[in-house]
C-alpha positions in Angstrom: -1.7 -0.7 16.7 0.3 -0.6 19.8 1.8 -3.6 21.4 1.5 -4.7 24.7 -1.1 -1.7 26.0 -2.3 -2.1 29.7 -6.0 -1.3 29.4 -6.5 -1.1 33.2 -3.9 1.8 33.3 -5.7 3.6 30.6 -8.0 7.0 31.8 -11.0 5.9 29.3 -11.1 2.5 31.5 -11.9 4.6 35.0 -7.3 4.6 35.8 -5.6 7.7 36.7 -2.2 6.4 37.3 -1.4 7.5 33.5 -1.2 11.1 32.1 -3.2 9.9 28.3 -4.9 13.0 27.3 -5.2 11.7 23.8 -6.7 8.7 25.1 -9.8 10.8 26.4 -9.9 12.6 23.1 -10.1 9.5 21.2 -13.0 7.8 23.9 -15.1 11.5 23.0 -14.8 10.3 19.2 -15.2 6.8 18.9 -16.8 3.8 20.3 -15.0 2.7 23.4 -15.3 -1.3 23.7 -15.4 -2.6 27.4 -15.1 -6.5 26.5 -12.7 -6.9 24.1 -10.5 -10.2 24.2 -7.0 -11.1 22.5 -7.2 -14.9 20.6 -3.6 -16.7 19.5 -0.9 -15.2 22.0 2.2 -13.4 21.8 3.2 -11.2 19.3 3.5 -12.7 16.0 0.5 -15.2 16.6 -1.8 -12.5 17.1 -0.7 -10.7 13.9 -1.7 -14.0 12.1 -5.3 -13.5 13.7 -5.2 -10.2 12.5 -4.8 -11.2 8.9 -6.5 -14.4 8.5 -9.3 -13.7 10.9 -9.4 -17.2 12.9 -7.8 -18.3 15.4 -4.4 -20.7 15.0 -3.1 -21.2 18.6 -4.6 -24.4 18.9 -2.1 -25.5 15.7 0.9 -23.9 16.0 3.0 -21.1 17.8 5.0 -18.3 16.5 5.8 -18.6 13.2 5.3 -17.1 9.8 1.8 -16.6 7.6 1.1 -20.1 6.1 0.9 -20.4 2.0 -2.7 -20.9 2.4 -3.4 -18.0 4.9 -6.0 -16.0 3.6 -4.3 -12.4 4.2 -6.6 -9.2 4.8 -4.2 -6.9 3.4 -3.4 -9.2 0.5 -7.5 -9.5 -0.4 -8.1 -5.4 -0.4 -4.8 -5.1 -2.0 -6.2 -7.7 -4.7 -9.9 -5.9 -4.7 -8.2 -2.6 -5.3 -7.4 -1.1 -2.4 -3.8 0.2 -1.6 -2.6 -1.0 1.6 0.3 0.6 3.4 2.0 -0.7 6.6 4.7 1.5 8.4 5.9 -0.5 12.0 9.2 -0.5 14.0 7.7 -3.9 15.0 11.1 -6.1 14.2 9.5 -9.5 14.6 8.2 -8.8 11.5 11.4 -9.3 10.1 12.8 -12.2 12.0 12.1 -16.8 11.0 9.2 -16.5 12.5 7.5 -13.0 10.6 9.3 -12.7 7.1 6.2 -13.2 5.5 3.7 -10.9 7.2 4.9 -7.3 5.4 4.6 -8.4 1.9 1.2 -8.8 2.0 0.9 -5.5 1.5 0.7 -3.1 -1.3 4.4 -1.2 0.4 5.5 -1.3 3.7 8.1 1.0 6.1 10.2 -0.2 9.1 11.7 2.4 11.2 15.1 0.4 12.8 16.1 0.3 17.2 13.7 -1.6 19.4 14.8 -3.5 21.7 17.2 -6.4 20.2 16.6 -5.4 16.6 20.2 -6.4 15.1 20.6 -2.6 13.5 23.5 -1.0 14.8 26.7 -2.8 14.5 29.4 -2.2 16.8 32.2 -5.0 17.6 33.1 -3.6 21.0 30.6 -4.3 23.8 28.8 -0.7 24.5 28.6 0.8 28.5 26.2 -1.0 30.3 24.4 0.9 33.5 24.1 -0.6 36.6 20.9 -2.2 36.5 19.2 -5.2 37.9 17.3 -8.2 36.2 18.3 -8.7 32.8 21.3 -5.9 32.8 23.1 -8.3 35.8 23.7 -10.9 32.4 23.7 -9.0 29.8 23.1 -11.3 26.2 23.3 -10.7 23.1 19.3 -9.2 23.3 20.8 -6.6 26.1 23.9 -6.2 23.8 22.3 -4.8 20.8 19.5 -2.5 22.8 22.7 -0.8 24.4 24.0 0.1 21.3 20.4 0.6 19.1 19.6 3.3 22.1 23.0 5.2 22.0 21.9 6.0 18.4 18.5 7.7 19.8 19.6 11.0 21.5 16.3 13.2 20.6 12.9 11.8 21.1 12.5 12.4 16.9 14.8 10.0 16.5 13.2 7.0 18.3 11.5 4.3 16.7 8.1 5.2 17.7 8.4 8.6 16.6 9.5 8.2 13.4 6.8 5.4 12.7 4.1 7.8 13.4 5.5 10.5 11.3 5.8 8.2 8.2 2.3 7.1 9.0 1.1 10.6 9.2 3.3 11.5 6.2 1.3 8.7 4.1 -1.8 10.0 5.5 -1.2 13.4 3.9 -0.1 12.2 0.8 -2.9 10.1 0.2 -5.8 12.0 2.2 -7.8 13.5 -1.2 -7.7 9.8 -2.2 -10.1 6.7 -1.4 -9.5 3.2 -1.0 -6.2 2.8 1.0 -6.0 1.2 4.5 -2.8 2.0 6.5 -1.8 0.4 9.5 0.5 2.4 11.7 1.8 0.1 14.1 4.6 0.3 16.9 6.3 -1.8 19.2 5.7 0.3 21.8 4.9 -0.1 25.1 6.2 -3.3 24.6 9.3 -3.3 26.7 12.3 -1.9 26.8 10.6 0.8 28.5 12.6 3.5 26.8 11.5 6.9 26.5 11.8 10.3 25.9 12.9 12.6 29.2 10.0 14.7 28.3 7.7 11.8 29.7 10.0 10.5 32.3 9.4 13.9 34.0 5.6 13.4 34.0 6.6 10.6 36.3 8.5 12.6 39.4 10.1 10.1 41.8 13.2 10.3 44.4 14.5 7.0 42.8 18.3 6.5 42.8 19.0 2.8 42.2 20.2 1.0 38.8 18.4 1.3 35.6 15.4 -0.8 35.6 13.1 -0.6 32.6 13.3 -4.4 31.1 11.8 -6.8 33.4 12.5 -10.7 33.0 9.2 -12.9 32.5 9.0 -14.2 35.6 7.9 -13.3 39.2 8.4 -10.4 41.3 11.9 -10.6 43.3 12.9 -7.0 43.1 12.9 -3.9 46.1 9.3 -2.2 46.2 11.2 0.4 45.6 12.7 -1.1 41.9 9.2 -2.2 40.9 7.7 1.2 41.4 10.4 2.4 39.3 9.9 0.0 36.6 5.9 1.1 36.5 6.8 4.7 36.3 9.7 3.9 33.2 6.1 2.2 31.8 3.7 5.0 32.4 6.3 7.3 30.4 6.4 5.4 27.6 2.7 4.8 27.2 2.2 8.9 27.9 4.7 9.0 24.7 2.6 6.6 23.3 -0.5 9.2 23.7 1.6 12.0 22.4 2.1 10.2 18.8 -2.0 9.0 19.1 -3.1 12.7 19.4 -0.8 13.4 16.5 -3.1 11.3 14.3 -6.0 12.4 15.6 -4.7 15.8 15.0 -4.5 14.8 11.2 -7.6 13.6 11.2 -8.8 16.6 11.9 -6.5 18.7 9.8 -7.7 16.5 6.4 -10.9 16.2 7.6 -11.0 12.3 7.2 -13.7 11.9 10.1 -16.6 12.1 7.1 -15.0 9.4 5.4 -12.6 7.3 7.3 -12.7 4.2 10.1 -10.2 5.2 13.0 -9.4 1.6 14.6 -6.9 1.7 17.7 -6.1 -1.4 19.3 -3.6 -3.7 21.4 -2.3 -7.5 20.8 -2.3 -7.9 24.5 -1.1 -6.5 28.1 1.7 -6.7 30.4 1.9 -7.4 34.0 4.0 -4.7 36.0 4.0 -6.7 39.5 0.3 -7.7 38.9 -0.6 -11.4 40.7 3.2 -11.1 41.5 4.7 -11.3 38.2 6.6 -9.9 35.2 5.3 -9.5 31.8 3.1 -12.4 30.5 3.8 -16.1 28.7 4.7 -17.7 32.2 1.3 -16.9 34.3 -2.0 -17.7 32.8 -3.6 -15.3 30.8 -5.0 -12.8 33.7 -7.3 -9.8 32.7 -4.7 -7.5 33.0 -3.3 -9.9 30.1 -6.4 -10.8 28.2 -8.8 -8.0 28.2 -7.3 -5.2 26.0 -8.1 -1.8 25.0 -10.2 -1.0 21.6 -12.1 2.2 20.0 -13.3 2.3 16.6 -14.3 5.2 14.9 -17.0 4.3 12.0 -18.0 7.3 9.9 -21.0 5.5 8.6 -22.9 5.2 12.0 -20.8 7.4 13.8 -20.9 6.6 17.1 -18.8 9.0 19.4 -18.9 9.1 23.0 -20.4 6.0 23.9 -19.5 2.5 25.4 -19.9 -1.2 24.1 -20.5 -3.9 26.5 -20.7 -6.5 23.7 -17.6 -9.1 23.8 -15.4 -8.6 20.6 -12.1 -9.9 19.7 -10.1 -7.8 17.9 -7.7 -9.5 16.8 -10.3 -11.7 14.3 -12.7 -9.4 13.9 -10.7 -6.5 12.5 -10.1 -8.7 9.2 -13.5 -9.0 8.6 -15.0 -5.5 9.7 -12.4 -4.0 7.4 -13.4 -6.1 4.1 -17.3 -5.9 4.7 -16.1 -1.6 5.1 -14.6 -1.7 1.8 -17.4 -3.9 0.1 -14.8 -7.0 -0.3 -16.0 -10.4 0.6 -14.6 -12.0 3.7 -12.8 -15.2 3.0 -15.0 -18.2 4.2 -12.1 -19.6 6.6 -12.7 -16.6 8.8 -14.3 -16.9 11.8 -14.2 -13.6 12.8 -17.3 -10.7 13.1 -17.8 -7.9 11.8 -18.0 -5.2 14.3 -19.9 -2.8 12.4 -23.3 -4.1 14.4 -21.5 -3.9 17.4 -20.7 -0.3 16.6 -24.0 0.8 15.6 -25.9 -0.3 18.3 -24.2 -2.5 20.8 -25.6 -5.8 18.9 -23.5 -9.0 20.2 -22.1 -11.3 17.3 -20.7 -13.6 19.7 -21.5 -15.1 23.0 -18.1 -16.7 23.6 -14.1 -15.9 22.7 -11.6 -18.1 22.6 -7.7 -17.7 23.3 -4.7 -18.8 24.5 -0.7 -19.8 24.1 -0.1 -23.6 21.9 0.8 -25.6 24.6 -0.5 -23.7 27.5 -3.9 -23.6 28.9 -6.7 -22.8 26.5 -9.2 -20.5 27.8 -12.7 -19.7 27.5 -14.8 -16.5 28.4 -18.4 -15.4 27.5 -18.1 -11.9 29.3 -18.6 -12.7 33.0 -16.6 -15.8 33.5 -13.0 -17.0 31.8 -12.2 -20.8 32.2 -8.7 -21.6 32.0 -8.1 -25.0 31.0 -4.9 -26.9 32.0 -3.2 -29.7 30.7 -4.5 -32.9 31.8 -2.5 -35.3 30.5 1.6 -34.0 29.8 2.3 -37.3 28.1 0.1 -36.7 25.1 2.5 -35.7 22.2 1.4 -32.2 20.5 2.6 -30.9 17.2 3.2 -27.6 15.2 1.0 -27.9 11.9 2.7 -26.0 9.3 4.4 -25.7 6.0 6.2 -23.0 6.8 8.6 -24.4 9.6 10.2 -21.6 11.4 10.3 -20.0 14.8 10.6 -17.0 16.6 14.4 -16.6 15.6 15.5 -19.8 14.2 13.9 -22.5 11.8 13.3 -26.1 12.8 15.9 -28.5 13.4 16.4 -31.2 10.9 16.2 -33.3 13.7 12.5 -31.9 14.9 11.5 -32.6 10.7 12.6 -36.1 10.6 10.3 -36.7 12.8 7.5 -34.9 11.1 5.0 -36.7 9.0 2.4 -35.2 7.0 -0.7 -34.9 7.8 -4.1 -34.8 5.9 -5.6 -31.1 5.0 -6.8 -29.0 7.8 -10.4 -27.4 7.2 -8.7 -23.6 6.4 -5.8 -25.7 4.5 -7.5 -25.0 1.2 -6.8 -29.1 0.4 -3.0 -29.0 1.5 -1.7 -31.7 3.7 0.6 -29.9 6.6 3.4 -30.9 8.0 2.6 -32.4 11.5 5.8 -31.5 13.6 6.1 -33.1 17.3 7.2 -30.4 19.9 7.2 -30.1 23.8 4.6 -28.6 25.6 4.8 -24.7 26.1 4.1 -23.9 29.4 3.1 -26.3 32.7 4.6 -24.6 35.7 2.6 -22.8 38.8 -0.7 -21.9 37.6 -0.3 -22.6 34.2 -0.6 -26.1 35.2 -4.1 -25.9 36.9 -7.5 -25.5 35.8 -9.0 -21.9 36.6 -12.4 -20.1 37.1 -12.9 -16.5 38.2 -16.1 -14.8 38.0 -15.0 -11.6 37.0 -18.1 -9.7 37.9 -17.3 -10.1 42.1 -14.1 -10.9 41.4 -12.5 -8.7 38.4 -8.7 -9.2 40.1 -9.1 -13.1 39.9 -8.3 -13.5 43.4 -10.6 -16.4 44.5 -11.3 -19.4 42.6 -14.4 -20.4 41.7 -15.6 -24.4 42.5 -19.4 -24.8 40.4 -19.8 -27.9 38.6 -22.6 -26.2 36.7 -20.9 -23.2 35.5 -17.6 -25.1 34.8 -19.8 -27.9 32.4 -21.4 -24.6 30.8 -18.1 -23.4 29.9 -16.5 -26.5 29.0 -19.5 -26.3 26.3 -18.6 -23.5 25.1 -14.7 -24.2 24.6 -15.4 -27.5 23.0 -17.8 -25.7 20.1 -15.2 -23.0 19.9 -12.8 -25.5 19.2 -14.5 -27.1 17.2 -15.4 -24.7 15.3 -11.7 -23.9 14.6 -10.8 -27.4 13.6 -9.0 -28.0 16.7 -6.6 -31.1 16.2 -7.7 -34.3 18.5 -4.1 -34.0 20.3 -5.1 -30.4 21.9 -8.6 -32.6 23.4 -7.1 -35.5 24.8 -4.1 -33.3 26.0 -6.8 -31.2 28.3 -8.8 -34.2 29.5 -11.7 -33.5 26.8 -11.8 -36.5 24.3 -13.9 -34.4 22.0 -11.7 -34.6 19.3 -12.1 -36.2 15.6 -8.8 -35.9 14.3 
């Protein structure tokens, strides 16, 4: 699992701007998916898909698996199979992630990215001349300084060492059945911080300031600086390729293609001066955003060298694809697929995906069109549905919970009443705030809007089952102008 991936930069999706070699090698050996969608946006949300196989954007934000979460790693581990994580992914470890890693049978976490509080230093370290985030350095730039001054030799980055320790387990364990390991690191997430070896795959005459963390927001910098910024990128995804032919080296050295599923994915994208804008969160959910990279290799049909146009969302299907591949039964709160079909021979399981940011615009696609749907109404109140009230970094006020109430059991609650926590609205500024359609067959770089009544009302269908089918609070209805609601 990689984080924050850029599909349309990748050589199996028709791009040459990267050098990805192992990319190709992986296309020639699995099933390459060409319509795969993320569900609950950013990072931690999507890892809550992952496990529970549903979406949960609609109900809350960031924030940590719920007490009645059904957890994929937890129901192998509890049908007997060992499960192993190993991630330099240090949201995992903040408010808003402390309960994801102990669902598994052990876990690893390699210490550095970005702001990860790991190095301790009282005096403030050398910045470099840099623009956007280096001209105010916080506490976020702070700690990067120093977590980078500890990472002379490429073997000693993050990303590095989380691929040895998953190819370490992978040998230890590789005569053995019934394990799932997930090798998972923050990478290319930014930072955009990598080895020289790959910077110099990436010649350029550049000689401005350091420029490899981009704020989210839009484009202000020199043509010049943005370039730049893409090439720091590119490096760091060709590093990413390095370790991913590293695995698929050890698949071939244990000979685990007989009897082992290969799954490589993405939670999402990142915009590198796309639509003329910085990373994601603040734009609507674009293509280069929303439609990810995905290969799966399944040793029972296996399917090598060949493409699938069926729409899949990774991010709930895994979940169940993994527990029907091990013979476990998939919890009946997941609304996830499968993929197995979809492997085999291309067969759709869905004809719709829904996904989106709580707060922001909730979006629809069914392959050809995405329908972004705005806030209608800013003045109807929304709330986090939780029990387990913590964000990102910090954990609710005491003022937010005085205001909370509780509120009766969700469908997927398994009978608990939630607490039912009012919060402002996420996102409503520039495009966020309006209603979007792009037909992405003549117009796959969303540059012209489309205006059909009929094709709007057939995708206003198909968000309201979708959210319906998820148990979608009455609040997120009324808030977009749909009055579809029950609760």
């Amino acid at each position: 699992m990689f984080d924050s991936l850029n599909r349309h930069m990748l050589p199996p999706y028709g791009s040459d701007e990267v050098q990805a070699p192992n990319f190709v090698r992986l296309a020639e050996r699995s099933a390459t998916f060409d319509t795969s969608y993320v569900c609950s946006m950013p990072c931690m949300p999507a890892r809550r898909d992952l496990h529970t196989g549903r979406p949960h954007f609609l109900h809350r934000g960031w924030g940590p698996i719920e007490p009645f979460d059904d957890s994929m790693p937890s129901l192998l581990h509890d049908a007997g199979v060992y499960t192993h994580l190993v991630t330099d992914h240090y949201h995992y470890f903040e408010d808003g992630g402390a309960t994801y890693h102990n669902r598994y049978s052990s876990w690893e976490f390699m210490r550095g990215q970005e702001g990860d509080r790991w190095f301790g230093q009282v005096r403030d370290p050398q910045y470099p001349d840099g623009v956007g985030r280096l001209q105010n350095p916080n506490a976020q730039i702070r700690q990067d300084q120093l977590n980078r001054a500890q990472m002379p030799r490429e073997e000693d980055m993050p990303q590095t060492r989380t691929f040895q320790a998953g190819i370490d387990f992978m040998r230890r364990n590789a005569s053995d059945d019934n394990w799932m390991l997930q090798i998972e690191t923050f990478d290319p997430h930014e930072p955009f911080f990598a080895g020289k070896a790959y910077k110099d795959m990436y010649p350029e005459d550049y000689m401005g300031p350091q420029f490899d963390w981009p704020n989210y927001t839009k484009v202000s910098e020199t043509d010049e600086q943005v370039a730049h910024c893409r090439h720091e990128y590119k490096a760091l995804v060709s590093m990413c390729d390095a370790n991913l032919g590293r695995v698929i080296d050890a698949f071939d050295e244990l000979n685990l293609w007989d009897d082992t599923m290969l799954i490589v994915w993405t939670d999402h994208g990142f915009l590198l001066g796309e639509h003329g804008w910085w990373a994601k969160m603040r734009m609507p959910w674009y293509e280069e955003l929303a439609r990810t990279p995905f290969f799966v290799w399944d040793p029972r049909s296996k399917v090598q060298n060949e493409r699938r146009a069926s729409l899949v969302q990774p991010a709930i299907d895994i979940a169940p694809t993994l527990l029907e591949y091990f013979g476990v039964a998939q919890s009946p709160d997941m609304l996830g697929k499968s993929l197995a079909p979809v492997i085999a021979s291309d067969a759709p399981t869905r004809d719709a995906a829904l996904f989106g940011v709580f707060g922001a615009q909730v979006n629809v696609t069914d392959g050809r069109y995405v329908y972004m749907r705005a806030t209608a109404d800013p003045a109807v109140q929304i709330h986090e549905h939780t029990l387990m009230p913590a964000y990102m970094t910090a954990l609710f006020s005491p003022e937010q919970l005085r205001n909370s109430t509780l509120s009766p059991p969700l469908s997927f609650t398994k009978g608990c009443p939630v607490l039912r926590v009012p919060v402002d609205a996420a996102w409503l500024d520039g495009d966020t705030g309006k209603t979007l359609l792009f037909d992405l067959e003549a117009d796959p770089r969303q540059a012209n809007l489309v205006t059909d009544p009929a094709i709007e009302a057939r995708m206003i269908a198909k968000l309201i089952a979708l959210m319906q089918e998820c148990d979608a609070p009455r609040e997120q209805y009324e808030r977009l102008g749909l009055d579809k609601g029950t609760r």
